[in-house]
C-alpha positions in Angstrom: -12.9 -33.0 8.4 -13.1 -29.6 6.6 -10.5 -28.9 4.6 -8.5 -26.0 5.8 -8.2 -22.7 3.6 -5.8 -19.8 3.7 -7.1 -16.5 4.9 -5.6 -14.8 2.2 -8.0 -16.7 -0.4 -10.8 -17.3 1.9 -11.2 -13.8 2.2 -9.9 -12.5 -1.3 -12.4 -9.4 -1.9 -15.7 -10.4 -4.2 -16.8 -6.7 -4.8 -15.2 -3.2 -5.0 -16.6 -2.5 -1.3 -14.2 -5.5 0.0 -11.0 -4.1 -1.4 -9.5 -2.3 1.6 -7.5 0.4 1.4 -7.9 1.6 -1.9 -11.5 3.5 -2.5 -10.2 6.3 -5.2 -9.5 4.1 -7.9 -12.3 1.2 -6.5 -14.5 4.6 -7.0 -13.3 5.3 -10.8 -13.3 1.9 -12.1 -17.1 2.2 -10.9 -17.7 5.3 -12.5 -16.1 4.0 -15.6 -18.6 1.0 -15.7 -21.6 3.2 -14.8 -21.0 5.8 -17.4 -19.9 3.5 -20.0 -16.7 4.9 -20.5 -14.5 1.6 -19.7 -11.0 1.9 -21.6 -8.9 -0.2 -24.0 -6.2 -1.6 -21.5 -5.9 -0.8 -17.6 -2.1 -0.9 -15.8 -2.3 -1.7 -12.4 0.8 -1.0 -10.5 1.6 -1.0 -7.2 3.5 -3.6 -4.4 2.6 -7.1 -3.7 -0.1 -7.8 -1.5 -2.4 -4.5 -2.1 -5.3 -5.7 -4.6 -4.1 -5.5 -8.2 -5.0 -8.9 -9.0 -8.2 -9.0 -7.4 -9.3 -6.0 -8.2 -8.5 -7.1 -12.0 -10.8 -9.9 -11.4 -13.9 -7.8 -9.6 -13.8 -5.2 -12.9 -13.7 -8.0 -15.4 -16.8 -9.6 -13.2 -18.7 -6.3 -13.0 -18.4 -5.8 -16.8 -20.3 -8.6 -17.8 -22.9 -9.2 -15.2 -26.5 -8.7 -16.1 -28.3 -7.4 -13.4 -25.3 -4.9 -11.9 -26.7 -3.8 -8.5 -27.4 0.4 -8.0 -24.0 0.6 -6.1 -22.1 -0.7 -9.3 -21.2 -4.3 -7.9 -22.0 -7.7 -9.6 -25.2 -9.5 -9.1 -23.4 -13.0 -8.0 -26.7 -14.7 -9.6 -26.8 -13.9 -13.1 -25.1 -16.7 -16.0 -21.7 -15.1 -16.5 -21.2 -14.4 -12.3 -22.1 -17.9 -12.1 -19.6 -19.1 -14.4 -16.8 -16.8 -13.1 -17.7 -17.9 -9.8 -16.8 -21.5 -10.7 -13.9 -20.7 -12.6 -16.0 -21.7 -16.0 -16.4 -18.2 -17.5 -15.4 -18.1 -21.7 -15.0 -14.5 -21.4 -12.6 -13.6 -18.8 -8.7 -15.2 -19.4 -5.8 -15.1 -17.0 -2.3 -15.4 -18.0 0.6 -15.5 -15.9 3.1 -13.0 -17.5 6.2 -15.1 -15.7 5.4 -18.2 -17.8 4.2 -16.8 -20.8 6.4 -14.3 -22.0 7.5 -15.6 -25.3 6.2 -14.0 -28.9 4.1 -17.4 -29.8 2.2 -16.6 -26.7 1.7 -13.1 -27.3 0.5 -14.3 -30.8 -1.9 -17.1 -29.3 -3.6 -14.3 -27.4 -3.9 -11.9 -30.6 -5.5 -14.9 -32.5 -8.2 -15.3 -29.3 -8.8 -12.1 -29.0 -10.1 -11.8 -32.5 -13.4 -13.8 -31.6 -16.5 -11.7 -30.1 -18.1 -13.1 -26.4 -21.1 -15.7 -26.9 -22.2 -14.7 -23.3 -22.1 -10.9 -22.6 -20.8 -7.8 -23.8 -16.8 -7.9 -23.5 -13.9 -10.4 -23.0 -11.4 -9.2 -20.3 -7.6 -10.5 -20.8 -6.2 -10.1 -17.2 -2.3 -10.5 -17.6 -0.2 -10.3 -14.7 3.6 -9.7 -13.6 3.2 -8.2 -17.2 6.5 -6.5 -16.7 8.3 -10.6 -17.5 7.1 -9.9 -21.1 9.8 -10.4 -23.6 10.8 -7.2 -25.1 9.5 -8.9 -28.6 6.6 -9.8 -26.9 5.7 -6.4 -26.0 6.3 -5.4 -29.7 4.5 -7.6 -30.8 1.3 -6.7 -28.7 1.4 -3.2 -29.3 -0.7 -3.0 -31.9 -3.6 -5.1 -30.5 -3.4 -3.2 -27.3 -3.8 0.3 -29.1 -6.5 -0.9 -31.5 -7.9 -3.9 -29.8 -11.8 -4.9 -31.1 -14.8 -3.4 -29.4 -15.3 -6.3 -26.4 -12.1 -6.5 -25.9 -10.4 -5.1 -22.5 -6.9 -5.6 -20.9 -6.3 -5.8 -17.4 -2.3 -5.4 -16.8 -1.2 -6.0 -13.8 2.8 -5.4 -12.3 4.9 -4.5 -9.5 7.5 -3.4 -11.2 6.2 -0.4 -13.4 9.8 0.8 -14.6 10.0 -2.5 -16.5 7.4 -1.7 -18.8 8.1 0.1 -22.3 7.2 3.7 -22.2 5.1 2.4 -25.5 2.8 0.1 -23.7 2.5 2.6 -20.6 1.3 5.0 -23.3 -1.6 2.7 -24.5 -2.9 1.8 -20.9 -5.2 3.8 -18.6 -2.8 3.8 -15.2 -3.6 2.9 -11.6 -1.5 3.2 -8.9 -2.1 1.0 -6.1 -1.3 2.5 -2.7 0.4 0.4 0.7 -2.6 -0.2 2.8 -2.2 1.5 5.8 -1.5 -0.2 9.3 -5.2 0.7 10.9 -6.4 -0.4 7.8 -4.8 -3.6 7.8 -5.6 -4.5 11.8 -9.2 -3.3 11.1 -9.5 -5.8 8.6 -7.9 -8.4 10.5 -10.0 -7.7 13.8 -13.2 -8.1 11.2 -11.7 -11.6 10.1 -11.0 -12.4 13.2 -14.4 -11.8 14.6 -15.8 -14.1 11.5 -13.8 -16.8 12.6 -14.6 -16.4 16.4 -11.0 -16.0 17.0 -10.4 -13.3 20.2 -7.9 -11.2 19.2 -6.2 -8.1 21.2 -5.7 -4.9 19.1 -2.5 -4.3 20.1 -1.6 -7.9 18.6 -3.2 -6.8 15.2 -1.5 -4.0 14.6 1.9 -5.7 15.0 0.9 -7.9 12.9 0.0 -5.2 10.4 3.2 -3.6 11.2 4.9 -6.8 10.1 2.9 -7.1 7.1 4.7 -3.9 5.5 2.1 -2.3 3.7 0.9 -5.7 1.8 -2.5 -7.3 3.1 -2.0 -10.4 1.8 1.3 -10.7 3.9 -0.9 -9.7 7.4 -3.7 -12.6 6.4 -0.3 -15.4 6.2 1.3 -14.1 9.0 -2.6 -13.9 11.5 -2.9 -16.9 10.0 0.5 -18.1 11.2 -0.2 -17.0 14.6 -3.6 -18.2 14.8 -2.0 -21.5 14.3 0.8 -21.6 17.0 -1.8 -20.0 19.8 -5.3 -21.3 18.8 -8.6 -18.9 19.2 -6.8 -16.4 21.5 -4.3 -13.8 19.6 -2.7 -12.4 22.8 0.2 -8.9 21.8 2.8 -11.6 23.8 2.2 -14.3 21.1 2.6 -12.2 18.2 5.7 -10.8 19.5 7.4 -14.5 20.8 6.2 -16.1 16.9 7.4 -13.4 15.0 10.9 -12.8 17.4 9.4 -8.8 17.5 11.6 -6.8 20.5 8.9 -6.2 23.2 8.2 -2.2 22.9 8.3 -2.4 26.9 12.3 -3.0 26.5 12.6 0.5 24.5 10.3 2.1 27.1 12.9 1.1 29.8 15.7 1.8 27.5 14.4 5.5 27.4 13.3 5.8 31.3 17.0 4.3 32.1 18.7 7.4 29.5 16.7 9.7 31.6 18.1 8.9 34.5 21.3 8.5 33.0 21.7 4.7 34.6 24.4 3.7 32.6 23.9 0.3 34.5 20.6 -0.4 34.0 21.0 -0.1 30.0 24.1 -2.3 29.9 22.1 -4.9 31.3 18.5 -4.9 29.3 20.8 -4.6 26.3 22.9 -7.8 27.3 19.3 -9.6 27.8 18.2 -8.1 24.6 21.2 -10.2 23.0 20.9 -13.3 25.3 17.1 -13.9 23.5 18.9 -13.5 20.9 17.8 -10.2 18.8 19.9 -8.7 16.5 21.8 -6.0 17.8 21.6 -3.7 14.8 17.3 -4.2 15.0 17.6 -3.0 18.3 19.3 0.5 17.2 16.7 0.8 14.9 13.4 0.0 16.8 15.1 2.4 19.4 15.2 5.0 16.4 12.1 4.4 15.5 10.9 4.5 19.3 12.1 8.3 19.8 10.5 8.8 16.3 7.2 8.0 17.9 7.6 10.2 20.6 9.0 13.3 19.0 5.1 12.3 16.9 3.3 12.7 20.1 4.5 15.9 21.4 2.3 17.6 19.1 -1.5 16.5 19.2 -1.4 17.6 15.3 1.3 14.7 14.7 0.1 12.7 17.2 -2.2 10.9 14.3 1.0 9.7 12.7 1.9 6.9 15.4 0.8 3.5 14.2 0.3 1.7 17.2 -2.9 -0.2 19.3 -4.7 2.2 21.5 -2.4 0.7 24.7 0.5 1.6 23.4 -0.2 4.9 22.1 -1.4 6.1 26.0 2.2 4.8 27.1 3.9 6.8 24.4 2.0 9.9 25.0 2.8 9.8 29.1 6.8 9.3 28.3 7.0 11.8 25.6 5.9 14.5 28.3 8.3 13.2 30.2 11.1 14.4 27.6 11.8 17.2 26.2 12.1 17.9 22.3 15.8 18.8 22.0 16.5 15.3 24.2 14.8 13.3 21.8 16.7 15.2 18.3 20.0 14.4 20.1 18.7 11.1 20.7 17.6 10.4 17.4 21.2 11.8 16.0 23.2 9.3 18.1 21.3 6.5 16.7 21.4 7.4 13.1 25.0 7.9 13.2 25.3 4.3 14.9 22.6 3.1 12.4 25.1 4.2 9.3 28.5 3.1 11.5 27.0 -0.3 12.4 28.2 -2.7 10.0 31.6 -1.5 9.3 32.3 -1.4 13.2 34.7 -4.3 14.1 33.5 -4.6 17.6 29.7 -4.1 17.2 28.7 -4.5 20.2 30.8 -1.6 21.7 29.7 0.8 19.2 25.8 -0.3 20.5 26.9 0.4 24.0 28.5 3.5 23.3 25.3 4.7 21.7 23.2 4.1 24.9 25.8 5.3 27.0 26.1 8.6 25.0 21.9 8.5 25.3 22.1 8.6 29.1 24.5 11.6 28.8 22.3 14.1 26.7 20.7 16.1 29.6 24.4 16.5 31.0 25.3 17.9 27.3 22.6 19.9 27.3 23.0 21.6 30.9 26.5 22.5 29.3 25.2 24.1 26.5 22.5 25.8 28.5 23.6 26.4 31.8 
């Protein structure tokens, strides 16, 4: 029996055309190589989950491979890809900044870094969550960082860039990593997916993308999550009963039922809303973010903003014709001020069904203003 490997390191990116979401500074880092003009120390900064880490590992690869192909990537065949491959390379070090923050381990490094690479041209200290340094430690690596020797290179890595002295930032050439966007992510996944002859609808990816908050790493555990609990088939219904995600058919009946004003009708999907047991407060907030979407679609130059599956997106289109622009800014003021009210309310429940009941009385408001 094979033994089983997570997505997120099965399909860790090899090469600077693998890292998704982030071509500007996969572009310059290649540009850097190519015209020679590497720097000292690199900062990579950005959330979890967008490729500061791997792409650390892809430069320090690149650097010292032989037989770089024309587009700037490592040759996977050469003696130093070989030996980074199998985790045996002299001339590329990882340190975990969490566990080795002290000033002895800043030292130990100082005193490595001193001897020259007996296989290639440079030796590439990767150290991440950087920002866990000591604030001796950082002092004491200053001055190796400014004036390091000629093959040496550090890769700093972080999330949390306001930890870092403005005297290290000042040494390092910076990189800010961007949140991968949602088509990105359910692109990626629907490529996976296809790799692992998994079917998979695109509505279910991009929830799971949605989910995933920006950090692909995060989408890889959850598909792989969901892969799990409903085999080779990745159906929109699965994602949304694994991951207890409020179908977006209950806000498109929410909406339909305000516009009728059918006080009645709303009362009750909220009630079933709370008997599957959804949190009340989520619900004001998805039903926000619903009337977002659709104030997004009533102009085709916005329309591109909506980060949904194709399915979805025709549904959202046809109801926001349905409703006009001033229904949905009154809409989307009800529910921020029951957004910001929501916790301190005693009975929280009323305050949600005032909220929808308010909803279903906009056009009367409205008539009033503009008889």
């Amino acid at each position: 029996m094979s033994e089983f490997v997570v997505s997120a390191r099965k399909y860790r990116p090899q090469t600077f055309d693998t890292v998704v979401g982030q071509k500007s500074i996969t572009s310059t880092l290649r540009n850097a190589i190519k015209n020679d003009h590497l720097a000292q120390a690199f900062l990579f900064c950005g959330s979890r989950g967008v490729g500061k880490t791997s792409t650390a590992r892809i430069l320090a690869k690149t650097i010292n491979c032989f037989n770089r192909t024309e587009n700037i990537e490592a040759c996977d065949k050469c003696e130093s890809c070989e030996s980074f491959n199998s985790g045996a390379s002299l001339n590329v070090y990882e340190l975990d900044g969490a566990s080795n923050n002290s000033v002895e381990e800043i030292r130990s490094l100082i005193d490595k870094v001193r001897v020259a690479p007996q296989l290639g041209t440079h030796k590439v200290y990767i150290i991440d969550e950087v920002h866990m340094l000591s604030s001796s430690a950082f002092n004491a690596f200053l001055k190796t960082l400014e004036e390091p020797p000629k093959h040496a290179i550090f890769i700093l890595a972080t999330t949390e860039k306001h930890k870092i002295i403005p005297t290290i930032l000042s040494r390092c050439q910076i990189f800010d990593f961007n949140r991968i966007k949602v088509k990105d992510i359910a692109d990626h996944l629907a490529d996976i997916a296809q790799k692992e002859g998994i079917t998979a609808e695109p509505d279910a990816l991009h929830v799971i993308a949605q989910k995933a908050d920006g950090a692909l790493r995060d989408s890889l555990s959850i598909f792989d999550q969901i892969v799990t609990f409903s085999g080779n088939t990745v159906t929109y219904q699965n994602v949304i009963d694994n991951l207890n995600i409020l179908d977006y058919d209950y806000y498109f009946q929410i909406v339909d039922n305000t516009l009728k004003e059918d006080i009645p009708n709303v009362l009750l999907l909220l009630n079933d809303i709370v008997e599957k047991g959804f949190d009340m407060h989520n619900c004001i907030v998805g039903l926000a973010d619903h009337f977002r979407n659709l104030l997004v679609c009533k102009d085709v130059r916005t329309a591109k903003l909506l980060e949904v599956g194709d399915s979805i997106q025709e549904k959202f289109i046809e109801q926001a014709k349905r409703v006009e622009g001033t229904h949905i800014l009154r809409a989307l003021g009800v529910l921020s001020r029951a957004d910001v009210e929501y916790k301190a309310a005693k009975n929280q429940r009323l305050l949600v069904e005032m909220a929808l009941m308010q909803l279903c009385s906009i056009n009367q408001e409205l008539e009033k203003k503009n008889p």
